[in-house]
KELUM-893919 format. One record per residue: x, y, z of N, C-alpha, C in turn. Coordinates in pm, whole numbers, plus 32768, in hexadecimal, padded with zeros to 4 digits. Example, Ala and Ser with C-alpha at 12.3 -4.5 7.8 and 13.67 -1.06 7.14 Angstrom:
BEGIN
   n.xx   n.yy   n.zz   ca.xx   ca.yy   ca.zz   c.xx   c.yy   c.zz
   8527   7DC7   830C    84CE    7E3E    830C   8528   7EB6   830C
   8505   7F1F   82C4    8557    7F96    82CA   850A   8003   8313
% end
This chain:
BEGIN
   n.xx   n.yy   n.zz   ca.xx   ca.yy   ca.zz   c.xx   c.yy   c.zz
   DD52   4A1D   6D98    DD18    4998    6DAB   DC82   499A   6D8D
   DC64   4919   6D6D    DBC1    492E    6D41   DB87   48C3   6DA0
   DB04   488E   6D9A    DB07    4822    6D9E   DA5D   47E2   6DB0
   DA65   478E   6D66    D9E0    472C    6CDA   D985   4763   6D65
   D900   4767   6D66    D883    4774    6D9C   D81E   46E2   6D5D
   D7C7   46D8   6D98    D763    4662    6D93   D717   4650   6D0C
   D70B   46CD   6CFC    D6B2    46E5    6C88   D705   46CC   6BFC
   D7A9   46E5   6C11    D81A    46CC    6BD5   D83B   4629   6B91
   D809   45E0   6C07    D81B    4551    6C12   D7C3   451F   6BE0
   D71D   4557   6BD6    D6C3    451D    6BB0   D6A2   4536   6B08
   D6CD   4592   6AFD    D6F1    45D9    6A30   D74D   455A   6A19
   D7B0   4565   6A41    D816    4504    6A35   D7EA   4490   6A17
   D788   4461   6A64    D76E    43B8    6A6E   D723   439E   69FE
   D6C8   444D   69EA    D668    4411    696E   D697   4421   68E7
   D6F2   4477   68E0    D735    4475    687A   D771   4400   6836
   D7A8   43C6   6893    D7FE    432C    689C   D7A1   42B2   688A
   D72C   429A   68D8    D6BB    4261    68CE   D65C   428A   67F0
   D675   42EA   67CF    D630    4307    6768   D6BD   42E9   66F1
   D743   430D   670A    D76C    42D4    66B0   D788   4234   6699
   D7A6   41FD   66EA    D797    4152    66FB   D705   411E   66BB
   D6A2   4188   66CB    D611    415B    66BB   D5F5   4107   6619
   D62F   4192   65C8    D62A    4154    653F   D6AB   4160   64EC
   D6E2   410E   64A3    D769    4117    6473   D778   40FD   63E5
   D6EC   411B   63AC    D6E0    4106    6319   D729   416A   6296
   D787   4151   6260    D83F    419B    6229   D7D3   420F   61ED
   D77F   41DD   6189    D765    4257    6139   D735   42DD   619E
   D6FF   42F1   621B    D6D8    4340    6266   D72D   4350   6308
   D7B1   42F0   6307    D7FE    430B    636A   D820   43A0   6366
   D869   43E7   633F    D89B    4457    634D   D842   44BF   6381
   D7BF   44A2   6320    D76A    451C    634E   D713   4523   6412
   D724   4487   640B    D706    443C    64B8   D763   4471   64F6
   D7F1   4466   64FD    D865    44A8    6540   D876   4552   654E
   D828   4581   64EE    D82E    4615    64FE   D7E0   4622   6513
   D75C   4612   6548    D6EA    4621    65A7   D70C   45EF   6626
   D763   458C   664A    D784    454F    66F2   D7FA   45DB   66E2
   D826   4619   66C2    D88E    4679    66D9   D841   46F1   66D2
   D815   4723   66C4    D79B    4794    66CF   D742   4789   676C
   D746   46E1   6757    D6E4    46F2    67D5   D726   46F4   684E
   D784   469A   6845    D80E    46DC    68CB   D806   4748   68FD
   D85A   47B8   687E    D876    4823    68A5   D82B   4880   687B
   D7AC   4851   6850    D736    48CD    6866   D770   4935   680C
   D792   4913   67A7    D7B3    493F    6740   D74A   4959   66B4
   D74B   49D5   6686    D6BB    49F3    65F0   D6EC   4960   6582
   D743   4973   6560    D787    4924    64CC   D7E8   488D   6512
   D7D8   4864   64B4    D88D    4822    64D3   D8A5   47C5   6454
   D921   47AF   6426    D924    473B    63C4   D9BB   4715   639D
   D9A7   46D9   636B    DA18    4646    6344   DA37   4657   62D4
   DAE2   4664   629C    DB0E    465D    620C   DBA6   463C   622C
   DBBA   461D   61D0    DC37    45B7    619F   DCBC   4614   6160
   DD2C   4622   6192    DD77    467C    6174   DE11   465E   612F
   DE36   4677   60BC    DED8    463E    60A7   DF40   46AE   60A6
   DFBE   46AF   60D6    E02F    46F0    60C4   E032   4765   605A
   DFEF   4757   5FCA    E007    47AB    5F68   DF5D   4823   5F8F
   DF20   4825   5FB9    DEA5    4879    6011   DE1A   483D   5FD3
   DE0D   47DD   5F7F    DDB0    4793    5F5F   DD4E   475C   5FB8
   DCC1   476A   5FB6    DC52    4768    6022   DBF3   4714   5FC9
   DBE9   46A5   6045    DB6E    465F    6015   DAFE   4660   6092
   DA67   4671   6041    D9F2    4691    6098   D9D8   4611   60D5
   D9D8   45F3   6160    D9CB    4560    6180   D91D   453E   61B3
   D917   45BF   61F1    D889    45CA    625A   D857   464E   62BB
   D7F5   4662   62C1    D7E5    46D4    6305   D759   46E2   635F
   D75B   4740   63AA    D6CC    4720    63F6   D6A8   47DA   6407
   D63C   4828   63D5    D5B5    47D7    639C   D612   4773   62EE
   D5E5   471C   62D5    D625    46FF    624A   D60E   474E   61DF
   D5B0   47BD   61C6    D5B1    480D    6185   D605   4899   618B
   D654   4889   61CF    D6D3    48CB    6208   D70D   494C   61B0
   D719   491E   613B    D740    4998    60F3   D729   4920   6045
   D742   497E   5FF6    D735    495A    5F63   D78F   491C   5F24
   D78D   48F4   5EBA    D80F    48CF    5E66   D87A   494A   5E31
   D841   49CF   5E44    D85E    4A0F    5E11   D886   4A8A   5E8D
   D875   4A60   5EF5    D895    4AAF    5F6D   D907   4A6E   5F84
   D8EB   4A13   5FA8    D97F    4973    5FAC   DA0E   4998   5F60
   D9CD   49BE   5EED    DA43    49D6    5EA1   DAA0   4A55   5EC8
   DA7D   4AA5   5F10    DAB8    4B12    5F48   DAF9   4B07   5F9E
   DAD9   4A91   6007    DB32    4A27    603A   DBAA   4A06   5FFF
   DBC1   49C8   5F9F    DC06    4991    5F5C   DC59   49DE   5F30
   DC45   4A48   5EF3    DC9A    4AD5    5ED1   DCF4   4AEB   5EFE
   DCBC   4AE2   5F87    DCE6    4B5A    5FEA   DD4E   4B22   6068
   DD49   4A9D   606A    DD36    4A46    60BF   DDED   4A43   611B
   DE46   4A7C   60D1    DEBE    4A90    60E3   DEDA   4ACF   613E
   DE83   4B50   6141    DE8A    4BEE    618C   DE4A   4BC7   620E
   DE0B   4B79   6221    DDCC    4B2D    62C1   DE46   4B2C   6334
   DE10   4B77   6371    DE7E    4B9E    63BC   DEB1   4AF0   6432
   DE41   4AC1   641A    DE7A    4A1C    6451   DEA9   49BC   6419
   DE92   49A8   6378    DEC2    497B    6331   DF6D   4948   6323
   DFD1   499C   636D    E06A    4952    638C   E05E   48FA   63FA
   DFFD   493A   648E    E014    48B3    64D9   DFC7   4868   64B4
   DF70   484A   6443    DF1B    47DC    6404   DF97   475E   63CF
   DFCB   47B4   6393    E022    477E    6338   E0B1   4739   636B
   E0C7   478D   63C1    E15E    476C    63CB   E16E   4739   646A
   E0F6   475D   64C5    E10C    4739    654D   E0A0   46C2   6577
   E064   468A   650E    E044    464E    6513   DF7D   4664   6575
   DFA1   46BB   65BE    DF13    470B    65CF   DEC8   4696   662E
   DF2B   4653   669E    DECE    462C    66F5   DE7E   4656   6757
   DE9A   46B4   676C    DE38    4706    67D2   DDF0   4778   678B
   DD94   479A   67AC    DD15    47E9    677C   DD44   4891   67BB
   DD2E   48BF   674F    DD8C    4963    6722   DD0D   4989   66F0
   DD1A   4A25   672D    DCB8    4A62    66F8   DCE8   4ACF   669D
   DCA6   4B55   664F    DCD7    4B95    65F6   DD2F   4C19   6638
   DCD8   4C2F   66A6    DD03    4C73    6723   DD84   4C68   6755
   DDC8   4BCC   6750    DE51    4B94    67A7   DEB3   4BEE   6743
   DE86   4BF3   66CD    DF08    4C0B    663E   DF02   4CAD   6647
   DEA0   4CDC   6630    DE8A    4D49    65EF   DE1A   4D9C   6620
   DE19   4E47   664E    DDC1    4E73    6697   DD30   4E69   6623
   DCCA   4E6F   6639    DC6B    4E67    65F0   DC5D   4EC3   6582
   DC81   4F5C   65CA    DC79    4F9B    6548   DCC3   4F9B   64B0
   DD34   4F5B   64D5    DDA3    4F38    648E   DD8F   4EBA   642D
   DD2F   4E6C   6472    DCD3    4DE2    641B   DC6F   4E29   63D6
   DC05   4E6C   63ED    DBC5    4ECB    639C   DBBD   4EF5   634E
   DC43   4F45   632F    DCA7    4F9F    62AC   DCBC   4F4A   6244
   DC97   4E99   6233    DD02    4E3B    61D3   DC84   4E3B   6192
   DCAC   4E3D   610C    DC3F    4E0A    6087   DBC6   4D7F   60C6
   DC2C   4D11   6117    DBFF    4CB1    6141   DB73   4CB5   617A
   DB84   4D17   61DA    DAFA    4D33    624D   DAA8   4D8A   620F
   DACB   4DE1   61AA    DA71    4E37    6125   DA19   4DD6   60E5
   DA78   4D87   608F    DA01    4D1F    601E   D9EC   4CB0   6083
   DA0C   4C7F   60C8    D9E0    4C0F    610E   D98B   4C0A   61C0
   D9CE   4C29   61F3    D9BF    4C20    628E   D946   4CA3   6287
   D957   4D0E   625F    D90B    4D97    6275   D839   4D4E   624E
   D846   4D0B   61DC    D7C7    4D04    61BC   D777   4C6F   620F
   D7CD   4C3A   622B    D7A6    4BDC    6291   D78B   4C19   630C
   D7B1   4C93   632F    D7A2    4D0F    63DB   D7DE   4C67   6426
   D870   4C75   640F    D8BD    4C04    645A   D92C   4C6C   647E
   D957   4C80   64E9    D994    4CE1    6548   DA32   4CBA   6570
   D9E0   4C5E   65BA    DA55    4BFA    6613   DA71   4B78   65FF
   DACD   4B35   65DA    DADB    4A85    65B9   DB3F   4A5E   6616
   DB04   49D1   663C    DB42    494B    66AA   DB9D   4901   6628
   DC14   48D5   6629    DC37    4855    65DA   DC87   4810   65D6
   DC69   479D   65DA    DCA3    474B    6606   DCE3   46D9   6592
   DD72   4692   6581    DD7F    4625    6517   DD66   45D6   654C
   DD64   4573   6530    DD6D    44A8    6531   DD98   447F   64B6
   DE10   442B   64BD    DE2C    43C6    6462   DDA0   434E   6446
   DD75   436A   63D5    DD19    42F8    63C1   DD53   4298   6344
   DD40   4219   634E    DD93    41A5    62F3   DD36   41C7   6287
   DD6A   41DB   61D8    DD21    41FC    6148   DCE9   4268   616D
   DCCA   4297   61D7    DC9E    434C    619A   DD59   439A   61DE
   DDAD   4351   61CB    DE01    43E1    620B   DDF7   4447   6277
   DE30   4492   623E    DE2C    4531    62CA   DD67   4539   62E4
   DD42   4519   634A    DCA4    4584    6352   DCC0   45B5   63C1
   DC3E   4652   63AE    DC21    46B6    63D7   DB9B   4697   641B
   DB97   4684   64BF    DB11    46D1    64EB   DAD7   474B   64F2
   DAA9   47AD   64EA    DAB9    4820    6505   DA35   4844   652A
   DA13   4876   6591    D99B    48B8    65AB   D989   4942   65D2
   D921   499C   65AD    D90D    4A24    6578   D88A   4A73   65D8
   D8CF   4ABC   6603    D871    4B52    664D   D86E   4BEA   661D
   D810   4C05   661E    D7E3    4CB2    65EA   D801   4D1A   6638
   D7FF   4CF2   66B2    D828    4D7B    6717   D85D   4D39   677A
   D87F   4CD0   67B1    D8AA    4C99    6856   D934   4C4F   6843
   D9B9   4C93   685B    DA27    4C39    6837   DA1A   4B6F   688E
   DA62   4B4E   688E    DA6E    4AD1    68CA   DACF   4AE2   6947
   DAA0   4A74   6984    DB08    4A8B    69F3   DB5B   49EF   6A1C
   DBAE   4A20   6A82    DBF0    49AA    6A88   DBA0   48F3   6AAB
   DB03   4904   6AF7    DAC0    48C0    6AEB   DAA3   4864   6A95
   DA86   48CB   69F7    DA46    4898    6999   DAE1   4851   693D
   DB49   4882   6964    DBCB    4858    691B   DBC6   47BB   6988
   DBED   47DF   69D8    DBB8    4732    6A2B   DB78   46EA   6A15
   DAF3   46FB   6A08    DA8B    468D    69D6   DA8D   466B   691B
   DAA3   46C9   68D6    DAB0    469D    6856   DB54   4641   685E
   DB95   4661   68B0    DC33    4606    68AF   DBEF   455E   68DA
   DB6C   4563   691D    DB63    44DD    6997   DAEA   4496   690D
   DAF7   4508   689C    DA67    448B    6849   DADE   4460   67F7
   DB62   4487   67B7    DBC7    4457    6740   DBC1   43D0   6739
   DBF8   4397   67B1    DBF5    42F9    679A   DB75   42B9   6773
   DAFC   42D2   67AB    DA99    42AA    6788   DA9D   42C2   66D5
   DA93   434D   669D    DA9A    433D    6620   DAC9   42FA   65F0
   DB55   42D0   6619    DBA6    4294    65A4   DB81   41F1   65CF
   DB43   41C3   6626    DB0A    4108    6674   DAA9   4127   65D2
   DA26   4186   65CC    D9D5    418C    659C   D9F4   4181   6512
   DA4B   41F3   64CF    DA8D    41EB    6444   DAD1   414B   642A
   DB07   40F8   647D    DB43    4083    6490   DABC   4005   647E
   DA5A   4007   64BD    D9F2    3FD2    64C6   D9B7   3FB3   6456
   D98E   4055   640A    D945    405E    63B1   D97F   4037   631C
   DA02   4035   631E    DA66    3FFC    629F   DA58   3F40   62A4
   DA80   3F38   632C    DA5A    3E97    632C   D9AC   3E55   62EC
   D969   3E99   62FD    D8BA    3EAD    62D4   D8C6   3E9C   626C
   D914   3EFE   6214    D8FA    3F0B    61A4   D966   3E98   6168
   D9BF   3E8A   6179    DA2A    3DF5    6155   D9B5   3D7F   6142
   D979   3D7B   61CB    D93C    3D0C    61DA   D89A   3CF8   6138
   D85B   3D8B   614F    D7EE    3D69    610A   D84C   3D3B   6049
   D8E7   3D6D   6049    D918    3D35    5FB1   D917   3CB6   5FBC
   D93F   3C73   603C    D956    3BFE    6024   D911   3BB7   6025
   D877   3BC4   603F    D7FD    3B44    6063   D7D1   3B51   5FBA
   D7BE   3ACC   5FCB    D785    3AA6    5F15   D6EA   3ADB   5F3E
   D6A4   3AF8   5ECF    D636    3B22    5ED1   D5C8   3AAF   5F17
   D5D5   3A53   5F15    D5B0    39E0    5F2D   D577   39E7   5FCF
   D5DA   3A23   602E    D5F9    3A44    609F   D58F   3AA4   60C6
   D583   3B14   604C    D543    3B8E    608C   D4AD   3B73   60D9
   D45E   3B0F   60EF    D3FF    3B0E    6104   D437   3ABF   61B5
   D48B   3A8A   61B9    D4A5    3A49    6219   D4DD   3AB6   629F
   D505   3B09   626B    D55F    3B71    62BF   D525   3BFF   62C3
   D499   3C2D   628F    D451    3C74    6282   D41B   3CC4   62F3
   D3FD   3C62   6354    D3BA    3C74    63F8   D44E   3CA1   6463
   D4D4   3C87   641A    D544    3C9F    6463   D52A   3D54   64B2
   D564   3D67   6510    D569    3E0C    6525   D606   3E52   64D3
   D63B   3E9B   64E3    D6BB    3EC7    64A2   D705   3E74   6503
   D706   3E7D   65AC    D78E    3E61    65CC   D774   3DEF   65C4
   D710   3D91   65A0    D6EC    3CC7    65B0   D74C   3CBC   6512
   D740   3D16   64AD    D75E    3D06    6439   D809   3D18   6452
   D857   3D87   648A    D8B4    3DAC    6493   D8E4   3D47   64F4
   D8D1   3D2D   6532    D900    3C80    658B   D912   3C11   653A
   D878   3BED   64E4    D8A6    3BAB    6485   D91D   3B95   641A
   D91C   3C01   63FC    D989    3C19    6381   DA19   3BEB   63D0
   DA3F   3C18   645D    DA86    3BE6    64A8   DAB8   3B72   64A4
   DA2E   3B19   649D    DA33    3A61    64AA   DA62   3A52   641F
   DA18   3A83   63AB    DA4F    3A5E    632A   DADB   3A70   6321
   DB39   3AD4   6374    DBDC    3AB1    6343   DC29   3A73   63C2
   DBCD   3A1C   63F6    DBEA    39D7    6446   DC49   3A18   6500
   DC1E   3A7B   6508    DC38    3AB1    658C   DC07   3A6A   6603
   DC4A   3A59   665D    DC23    3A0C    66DD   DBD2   3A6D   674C
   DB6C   3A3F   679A    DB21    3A79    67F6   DB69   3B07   681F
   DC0F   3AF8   686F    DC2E    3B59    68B3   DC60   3BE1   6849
   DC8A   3B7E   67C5    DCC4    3C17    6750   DC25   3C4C   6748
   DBDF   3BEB   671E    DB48    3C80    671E   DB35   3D01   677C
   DB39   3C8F   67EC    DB25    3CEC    6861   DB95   3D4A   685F
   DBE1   3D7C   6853    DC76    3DA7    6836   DC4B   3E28   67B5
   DC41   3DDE   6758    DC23    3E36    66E0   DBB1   3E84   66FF
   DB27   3E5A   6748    DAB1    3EBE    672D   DABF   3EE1   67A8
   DB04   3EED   681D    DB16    3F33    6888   DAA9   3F2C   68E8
   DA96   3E99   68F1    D9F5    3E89    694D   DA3D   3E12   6978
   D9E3   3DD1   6A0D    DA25    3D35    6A56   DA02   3CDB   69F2
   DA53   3C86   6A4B    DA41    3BE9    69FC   D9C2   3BD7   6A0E
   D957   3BCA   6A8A    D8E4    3BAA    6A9C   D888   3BF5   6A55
   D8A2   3C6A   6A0B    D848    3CC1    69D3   D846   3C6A   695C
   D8CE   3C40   6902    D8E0    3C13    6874   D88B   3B62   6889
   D8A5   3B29   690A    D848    3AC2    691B   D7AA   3AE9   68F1
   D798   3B3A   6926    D710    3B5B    691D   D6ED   3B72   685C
   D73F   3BE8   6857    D72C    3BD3    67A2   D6FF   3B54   6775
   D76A   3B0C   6786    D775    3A9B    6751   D6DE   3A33   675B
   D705   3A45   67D4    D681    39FF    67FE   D5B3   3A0D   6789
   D5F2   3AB3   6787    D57F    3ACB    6730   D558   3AC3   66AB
   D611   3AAB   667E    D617    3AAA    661D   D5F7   3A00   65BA
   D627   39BA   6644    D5F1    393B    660E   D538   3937   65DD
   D521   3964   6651    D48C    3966    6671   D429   398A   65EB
   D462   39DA   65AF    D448    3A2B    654B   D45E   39BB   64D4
   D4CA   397F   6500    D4EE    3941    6450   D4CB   3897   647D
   D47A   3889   64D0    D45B    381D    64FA   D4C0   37A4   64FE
   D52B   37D7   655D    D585    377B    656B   D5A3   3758   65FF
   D628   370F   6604    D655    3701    66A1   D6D8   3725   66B0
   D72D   3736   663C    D7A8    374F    6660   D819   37A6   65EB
   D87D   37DC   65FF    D8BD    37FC    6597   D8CC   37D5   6520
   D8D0   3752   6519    D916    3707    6489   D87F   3726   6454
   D81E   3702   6491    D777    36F1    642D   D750   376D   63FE
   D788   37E5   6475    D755    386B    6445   D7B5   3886   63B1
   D830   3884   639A    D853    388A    6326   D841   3850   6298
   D837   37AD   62F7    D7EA    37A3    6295   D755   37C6   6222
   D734   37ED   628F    D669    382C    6279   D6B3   38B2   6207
   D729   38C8   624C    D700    3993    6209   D754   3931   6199
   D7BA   38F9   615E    D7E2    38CF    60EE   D7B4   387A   60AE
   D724   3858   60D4    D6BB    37E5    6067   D703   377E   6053
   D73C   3760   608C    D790    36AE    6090   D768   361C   6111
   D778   35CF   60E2    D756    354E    613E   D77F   3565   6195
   D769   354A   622D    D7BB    3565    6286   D778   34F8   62F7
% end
């Protein structure tokens, strides 16, 4: 048995607090593998995209200078022989497995994998975890230590940030929906928006009602009032129909 400490709760909050903070797509991933590092007090951590045939895509990483294009690729190689890679694949990988659960360490060591890849990074021990994410497929959290295995703690708290990732990955797709759909016309009007005033918005544009928002971005109704509220404020309006109208440059 384990069980969370204060200091546990307070990583936690800021982690959670810093990914909600900014949700801008081109730099999501690399935000999510820094709130997962900072959890579990982890050197590395990062985010990539995985399919059935062992194909790896680089999604994000924290430091973001993480490894090369050409370190990466040894990844990719190799990526079969990962001794986590079947429950990635086939068990769907909801709970957070370490390299340790599969295979004694020295035995991870011995694989080409941890030679060209893991060895020059001095990455020892790995946390990892899947999530189904909607258009990226299978992803991989995974976060990385040099000498200190993980413990059941740190498998807990990286299990208690998943949902958050995937609210956030959910968030940040709607963002980006939204900035295709505003005519340029708009862009000056919606400029002062924050991400989640913008990601609310985009909400109103396919016509979702107060409680599906609240529902979809996983916050109260009185919180999405409040958005709202600011969001008028911003586009100098009073109500739904005018705010759409403002961001779609039409009479209203």
């Amino acid at each position: 048995m384990f069980r969370l400490r204060t200091t546990d709760f307070l990583r936690l909050n800021q982690a959670i607090t810093f990914i909600y903070a900014e949700l801008e797509p081109a730099t999501l991933f690399d935000r999510l593998s820094e709130a997962a590092a900072l959890v579990i007090q982890a050197e590395t951590a990062c985010f990539d995209g995985l399919d059935p045939s062992g194909r790896v895509g680089h999604l994000g990483a924290y430091p973001e200078a993480m490894f090369s294009a050409l370190t990466f690729s040894h990844l990719a190689t190799h990526l079969l022989d990962h001794p986590l890679f079947p429950a990635i694949m086939e068990q769907g990988f909801a709970q957070p497995l370490r390299t340790s659960d599969v295979v004694p360490l020295s035995r991870f060591q011995d694989t080409a994998l941890h030679y060209e890849f893991y060895r020059p990074l001095a990455i020892t021990h790995q946390l990892v975890v899947g999530l189904p994410v909607a258009h990226y497929g299978r992803v991989t959290c995974a976060v990385n230590r040099s000498h200190r295995d993980f413990t059941a703690t740190d498998q807990a708290l990286l299990q208690l940030l998943v949902p958050h990732f995937q609210a956030a990955v959910r968030l940040s797709q709607t963002l980006r929906e939204l900035r295709q759909q505003v005519p340029p016309t708009a862009t000056q009007a919606t400029q002062e928006l924050t991400p989640r005033e913008s990601v609310i918005l985009g909400h109103l544009m396919h016509g979702l009602p107060d409680k599906e928002i609240s529902r979809v971005c996983g916050i109260s109704p009185r919180t999405v009032q409040n958005h709202l509220q600011n969001i008028y404020t911003k586009l100098e309006v009073d109500n739904r129909t005018a705010a759409l109208c403002r961001v779609l440059g039409v009479a209203g």
